[in-house]
C-alpha positions as CSV (number, residue, x, y, z in Angstrom):
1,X,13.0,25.1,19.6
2,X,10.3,23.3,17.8
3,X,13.2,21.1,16.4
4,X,14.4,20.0,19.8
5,X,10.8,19.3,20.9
6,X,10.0,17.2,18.1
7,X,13.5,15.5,18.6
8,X,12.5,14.7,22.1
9,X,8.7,13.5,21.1
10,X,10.7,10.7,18.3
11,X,13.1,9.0,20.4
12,X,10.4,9.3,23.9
13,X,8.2,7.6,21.1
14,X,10.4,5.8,19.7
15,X,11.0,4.0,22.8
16,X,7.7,3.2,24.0
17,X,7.3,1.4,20.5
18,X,10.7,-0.4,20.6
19,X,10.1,-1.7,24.3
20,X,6.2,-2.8,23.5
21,X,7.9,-4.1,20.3
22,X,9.9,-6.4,22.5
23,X,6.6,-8.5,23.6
24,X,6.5,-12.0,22.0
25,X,3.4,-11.7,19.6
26,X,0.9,-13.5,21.2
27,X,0.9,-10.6,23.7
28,X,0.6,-8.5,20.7
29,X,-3.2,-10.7,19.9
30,X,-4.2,-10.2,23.2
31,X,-3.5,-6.5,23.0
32,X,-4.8,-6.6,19.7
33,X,-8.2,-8.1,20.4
34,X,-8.9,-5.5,23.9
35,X,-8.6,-2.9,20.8
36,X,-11.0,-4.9,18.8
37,X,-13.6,-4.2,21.7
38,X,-13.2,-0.8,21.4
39,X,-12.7,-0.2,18.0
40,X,-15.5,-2.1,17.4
41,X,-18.1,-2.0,19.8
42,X,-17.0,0.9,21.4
43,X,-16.1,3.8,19.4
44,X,-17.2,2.2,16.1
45,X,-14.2,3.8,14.5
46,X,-15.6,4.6,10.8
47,X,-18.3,2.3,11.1
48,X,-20.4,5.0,8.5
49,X,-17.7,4.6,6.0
50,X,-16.9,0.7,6.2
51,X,-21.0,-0.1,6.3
52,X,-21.2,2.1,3.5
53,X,-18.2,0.6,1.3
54,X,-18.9,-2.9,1.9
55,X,-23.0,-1.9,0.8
56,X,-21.8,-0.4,-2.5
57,X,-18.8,-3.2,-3.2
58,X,-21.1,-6.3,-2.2
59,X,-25.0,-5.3,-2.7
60,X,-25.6,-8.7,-3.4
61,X,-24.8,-9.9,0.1
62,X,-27.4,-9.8,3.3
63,X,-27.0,-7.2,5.8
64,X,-25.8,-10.6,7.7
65,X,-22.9,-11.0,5.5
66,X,-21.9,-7.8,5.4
67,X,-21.9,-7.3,9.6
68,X,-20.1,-10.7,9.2
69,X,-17.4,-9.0,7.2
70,X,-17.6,-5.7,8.8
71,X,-16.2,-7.7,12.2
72,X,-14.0,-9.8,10.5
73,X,-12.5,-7.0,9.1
74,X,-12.1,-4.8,12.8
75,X,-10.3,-8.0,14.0
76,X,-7.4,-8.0,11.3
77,X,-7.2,-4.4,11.3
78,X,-6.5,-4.5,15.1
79,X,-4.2,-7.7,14.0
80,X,-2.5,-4.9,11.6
81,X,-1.8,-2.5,14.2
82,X,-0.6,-5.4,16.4
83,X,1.9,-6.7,13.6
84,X,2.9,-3.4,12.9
85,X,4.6,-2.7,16.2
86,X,6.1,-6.2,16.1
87,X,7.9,-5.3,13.0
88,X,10.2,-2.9,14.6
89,X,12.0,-5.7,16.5
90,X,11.3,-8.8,14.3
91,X,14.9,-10.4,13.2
92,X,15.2,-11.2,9.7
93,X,15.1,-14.7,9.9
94,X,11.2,-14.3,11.6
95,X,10.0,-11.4,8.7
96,X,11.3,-14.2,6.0
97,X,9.3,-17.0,7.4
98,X,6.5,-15.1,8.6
99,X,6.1,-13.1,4.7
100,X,6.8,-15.5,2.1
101,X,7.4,-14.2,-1.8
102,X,6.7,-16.9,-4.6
103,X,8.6,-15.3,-7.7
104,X,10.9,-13.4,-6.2
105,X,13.9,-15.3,-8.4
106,X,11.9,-13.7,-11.7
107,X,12.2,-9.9,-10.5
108,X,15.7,-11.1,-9.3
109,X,16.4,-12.0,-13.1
110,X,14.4,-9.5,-14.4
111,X,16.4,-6.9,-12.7
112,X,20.2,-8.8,-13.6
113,X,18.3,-7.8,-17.1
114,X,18.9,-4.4,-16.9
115,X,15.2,-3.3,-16.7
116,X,13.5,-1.7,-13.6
117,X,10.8,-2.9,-11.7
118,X,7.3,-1.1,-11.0
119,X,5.8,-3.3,-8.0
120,X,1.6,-2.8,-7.4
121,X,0.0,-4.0,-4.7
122,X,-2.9,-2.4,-2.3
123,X,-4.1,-2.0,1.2
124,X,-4.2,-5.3,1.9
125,X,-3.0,-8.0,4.4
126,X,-0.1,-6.6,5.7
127,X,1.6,-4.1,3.6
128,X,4.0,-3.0,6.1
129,X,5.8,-6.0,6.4
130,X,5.9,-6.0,2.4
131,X,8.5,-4.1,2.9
132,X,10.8,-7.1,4.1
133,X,11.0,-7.8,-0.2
134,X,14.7,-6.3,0.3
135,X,15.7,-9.4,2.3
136,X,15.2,-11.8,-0.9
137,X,16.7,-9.7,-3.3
138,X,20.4,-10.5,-4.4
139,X,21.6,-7.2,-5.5
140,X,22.6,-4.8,-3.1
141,X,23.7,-2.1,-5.7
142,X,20.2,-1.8,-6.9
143,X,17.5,0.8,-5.4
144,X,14.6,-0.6,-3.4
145,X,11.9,1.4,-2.5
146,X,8.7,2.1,-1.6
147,X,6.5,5.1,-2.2
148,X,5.1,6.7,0.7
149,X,2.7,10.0,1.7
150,X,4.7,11.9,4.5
151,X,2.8,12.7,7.3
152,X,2.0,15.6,8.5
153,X,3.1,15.0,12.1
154,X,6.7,14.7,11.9
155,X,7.3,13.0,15.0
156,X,5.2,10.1,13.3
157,X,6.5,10.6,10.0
158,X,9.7,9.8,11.3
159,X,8.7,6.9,13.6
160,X,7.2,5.0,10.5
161,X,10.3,5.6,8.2
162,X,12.6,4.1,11.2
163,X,10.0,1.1,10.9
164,X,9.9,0.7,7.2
165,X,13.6,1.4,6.0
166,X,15.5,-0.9,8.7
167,X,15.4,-4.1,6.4
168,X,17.1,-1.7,3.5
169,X,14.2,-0.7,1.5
170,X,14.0,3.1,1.2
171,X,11.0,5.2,2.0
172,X,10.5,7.7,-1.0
173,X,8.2,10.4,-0.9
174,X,5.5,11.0,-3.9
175,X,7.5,13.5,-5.4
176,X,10.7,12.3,-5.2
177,X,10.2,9.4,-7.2
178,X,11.9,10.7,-10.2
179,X,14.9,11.5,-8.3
180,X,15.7,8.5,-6.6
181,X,15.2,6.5,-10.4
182,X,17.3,9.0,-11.8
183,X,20.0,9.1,-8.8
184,X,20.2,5.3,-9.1
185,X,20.4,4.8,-13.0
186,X,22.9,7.7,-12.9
187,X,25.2,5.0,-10.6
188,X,24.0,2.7,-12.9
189,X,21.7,0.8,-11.1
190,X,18.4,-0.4,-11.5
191,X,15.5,0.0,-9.4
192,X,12.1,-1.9,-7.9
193,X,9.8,0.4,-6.6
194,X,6.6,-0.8,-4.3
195,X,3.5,1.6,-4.9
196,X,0.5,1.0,-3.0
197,X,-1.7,2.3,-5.9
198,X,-5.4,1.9,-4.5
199,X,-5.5,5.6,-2.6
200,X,-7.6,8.5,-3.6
201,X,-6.1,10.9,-6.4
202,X,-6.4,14.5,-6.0
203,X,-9.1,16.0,-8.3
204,X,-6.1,17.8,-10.6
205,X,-4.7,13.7,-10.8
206,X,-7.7,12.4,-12.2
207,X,-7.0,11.5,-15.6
208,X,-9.4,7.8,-15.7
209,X,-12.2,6.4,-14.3
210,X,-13.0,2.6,-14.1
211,X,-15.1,0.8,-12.1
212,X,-13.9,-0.6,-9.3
213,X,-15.9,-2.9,-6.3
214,X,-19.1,-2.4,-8.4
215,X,-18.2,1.5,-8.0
216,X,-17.0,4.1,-10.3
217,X,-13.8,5.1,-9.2
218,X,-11.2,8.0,-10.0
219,X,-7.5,6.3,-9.7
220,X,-4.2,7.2,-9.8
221,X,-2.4,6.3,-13.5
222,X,1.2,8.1,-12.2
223,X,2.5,4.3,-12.4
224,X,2.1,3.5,-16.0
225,X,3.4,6.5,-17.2
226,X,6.5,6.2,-14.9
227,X,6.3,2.6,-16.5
228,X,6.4,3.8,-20.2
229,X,8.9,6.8,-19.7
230,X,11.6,4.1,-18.2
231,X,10.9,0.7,-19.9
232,X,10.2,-0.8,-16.6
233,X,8.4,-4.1,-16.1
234,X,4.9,-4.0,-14.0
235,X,4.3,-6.0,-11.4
236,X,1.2,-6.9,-9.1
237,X,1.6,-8.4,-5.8
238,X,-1.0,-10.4,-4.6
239,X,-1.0,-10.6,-1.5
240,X,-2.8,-13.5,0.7
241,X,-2.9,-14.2,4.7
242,X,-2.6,-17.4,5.0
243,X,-3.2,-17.1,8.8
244,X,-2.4,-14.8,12.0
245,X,1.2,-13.6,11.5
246,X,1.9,-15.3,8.2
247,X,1.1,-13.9,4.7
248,X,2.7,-14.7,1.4
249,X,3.2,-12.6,-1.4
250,X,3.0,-13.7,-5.8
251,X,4.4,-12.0,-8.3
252,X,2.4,-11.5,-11.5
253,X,3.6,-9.9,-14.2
254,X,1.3,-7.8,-15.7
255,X,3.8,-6.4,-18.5
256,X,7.5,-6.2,-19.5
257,X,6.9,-4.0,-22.2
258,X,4.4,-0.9,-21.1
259,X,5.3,0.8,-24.3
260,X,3.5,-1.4,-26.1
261,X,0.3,-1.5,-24.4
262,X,-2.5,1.0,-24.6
263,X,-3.0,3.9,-22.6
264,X,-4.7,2.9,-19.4
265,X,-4.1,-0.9,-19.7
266,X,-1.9,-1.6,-17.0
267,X,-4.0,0.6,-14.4
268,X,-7.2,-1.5,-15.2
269,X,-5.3,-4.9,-15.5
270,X,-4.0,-3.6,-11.5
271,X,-7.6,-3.5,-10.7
272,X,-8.6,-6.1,-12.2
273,X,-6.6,-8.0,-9.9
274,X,-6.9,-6.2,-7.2
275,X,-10.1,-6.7,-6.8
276,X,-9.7,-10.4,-7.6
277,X,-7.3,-10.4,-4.7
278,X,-10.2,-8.6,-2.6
279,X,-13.3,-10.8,-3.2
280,X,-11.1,-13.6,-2.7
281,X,-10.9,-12.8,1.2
282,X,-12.6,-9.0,1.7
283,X,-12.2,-8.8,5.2
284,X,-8.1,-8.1,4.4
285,X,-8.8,-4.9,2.6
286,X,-8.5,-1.4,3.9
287,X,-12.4,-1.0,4.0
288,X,-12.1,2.0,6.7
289,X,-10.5,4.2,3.6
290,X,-13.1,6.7,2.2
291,X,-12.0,5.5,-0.9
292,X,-14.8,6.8,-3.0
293,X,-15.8,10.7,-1.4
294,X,-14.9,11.4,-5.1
295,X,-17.4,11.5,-8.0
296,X,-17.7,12.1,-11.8
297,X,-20.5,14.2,-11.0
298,X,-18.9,16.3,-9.1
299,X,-15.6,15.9,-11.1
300,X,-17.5,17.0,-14.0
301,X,-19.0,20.0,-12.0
302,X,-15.7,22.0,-11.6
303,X,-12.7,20.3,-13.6
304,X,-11.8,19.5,-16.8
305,X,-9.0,17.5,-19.0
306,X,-7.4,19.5,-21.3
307,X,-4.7,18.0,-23.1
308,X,-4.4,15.5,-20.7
309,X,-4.2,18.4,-18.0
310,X,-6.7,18.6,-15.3
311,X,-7.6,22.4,-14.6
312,X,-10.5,23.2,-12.9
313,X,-13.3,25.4,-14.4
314,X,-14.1,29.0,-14.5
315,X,-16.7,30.2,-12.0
């Protein structure tokens, strides 16, 4: 039963987002920037959270500079949301002249190589319609993918992988990411994988600290050792709006050969640009994430790394 209500939730869903999808996208702004009146100076959606991000990542700035950003910011998010409902409909053609890749004929070569690719990027500009990647690749025998956190409402789980696997990149859960390298290379093909690596580990996934925004920060390292285990090249995508409803996307290679660097090194070089990306224009990052509820303090309190093993501690 609880199948065939969820069944009827998706496509009833599905087809409010398809028909609202269907308004040119200047309807979308306008509909975007009622929402930034709520959002904003209605319901201050996380307002605690953002003030008290943008305070730790920018103490140098006035309390002016930071309510500056702290708009600016409400106003692409809303933009995000707006976007994000276009995306279902947009042709091809419009995703390829509205998200521009520089470097895409490198990971094109780099995958005729032989060797995988290991894209990182973070929550920022639009990393929905990153996705779109797919449409300047040349090889349609290789996997393309992008790693994903199911939901846990189903009926939007589903609704979002409609949305991001229609171009012909493949949503892949967290914990299937071994299996859908494996069940490629066993067809012998090769495969670029998108991670959007700026999220909150678990406390049994912290294995490093760095600081991060001027913060000490617990991240996730799952990349690079996926990276050494297959050979595969590293990537960060830096990401840059150019202006409403166009973004473009470079390729930097941050290694080719991950068994050769130390341990740690590509997730710091990541946030090392990352955060170059992010100071660069702040007001595109994800600064409604509670990205730092984490601390080595507490960390410290109950776990510890035994043989690279997080356990937590005896009470």
């Amino acid at each position: 039963m609880k199948k065939i209500v969820n069944n009827i939730a998706f496509y009833v869903l599905y087809g409010v987002w398809y028909m609202l999808s269907l308004l040119p996208l200047w309807l979308h702004y306008c509909l975007a920037w009622l929402l930034y009146v709520l959002v904003a100076h209605v319901f201050h959606y996380r307002r605690r959270v953002i003030r008290r991000n943008l305070a730790n990542a920018f103490p140098e700035k006035t309390d002016a500079e930071r309510r500056k950003l702290e708009l600016q910011f409400y106003r692409f998010f809303c933009d995000y949301i707006a976007e994000s409902v276009k995306f279902a409909t947009m042709s091809r053609r419009n995703v390829m002249k509205r998200m521009v890749f520089h470097g895409a004929d490198e990971m094109v070569e780099i995958l005729a190589s032989g060797q995988d690719v290991a894209l990182m990027l973070g929550h920022y500009g639009n990393w929905e319609w990153v996705t779109s990647l797919v449409l300047w690749m040349k090889d349609p025998h290789c996997g393309y993918g992008h790693i994903y956190h199911p939901l846990e409402n189903q009926v939007f789980n589903r609704l979002f992988l409609s949305m991001r696997n229609r171009l012909g990149s493949q949503s892949v859960a967290m914990n299937d990411t071994l299996r859908f390298i494996h069940r490629h290379h066993s067809q012998g093909h090769c495969t670029e994988i998108g991670y959007i690596s700026d999220q909150v580990p678990t406390w049994l996934n912290i294995h490093h600290w760095l600081t991060f925004l001027n913060q000490e920060t617990p991240v996730f390292t799952g990349v690079e050792r996926i990276a050494r285990k297959y050979d595969q090249a590293v990537v960060y995508v830096d990401v840059k709006r150019v202006k409403r409803g166009y973004y473009e996307a470079t390729f930097k290679v941050i290694t080719r050969a991950p068994k050769a660097m130390d341990e740690f090194a590509i997730t710091d070089a990541y946030f090392k640009m990352l955060e170059a990306t992010i100071r660069r224009e702040p007001q595109y990052w994800l600064w409604s994430h509670n990205r730092w509820k984490r601390t080595r303090e507490e960390f410290d309190r109950n776990y510890v790394n035994i043989g690279g093993r997080v356990v937590a501690r005896k009470q």
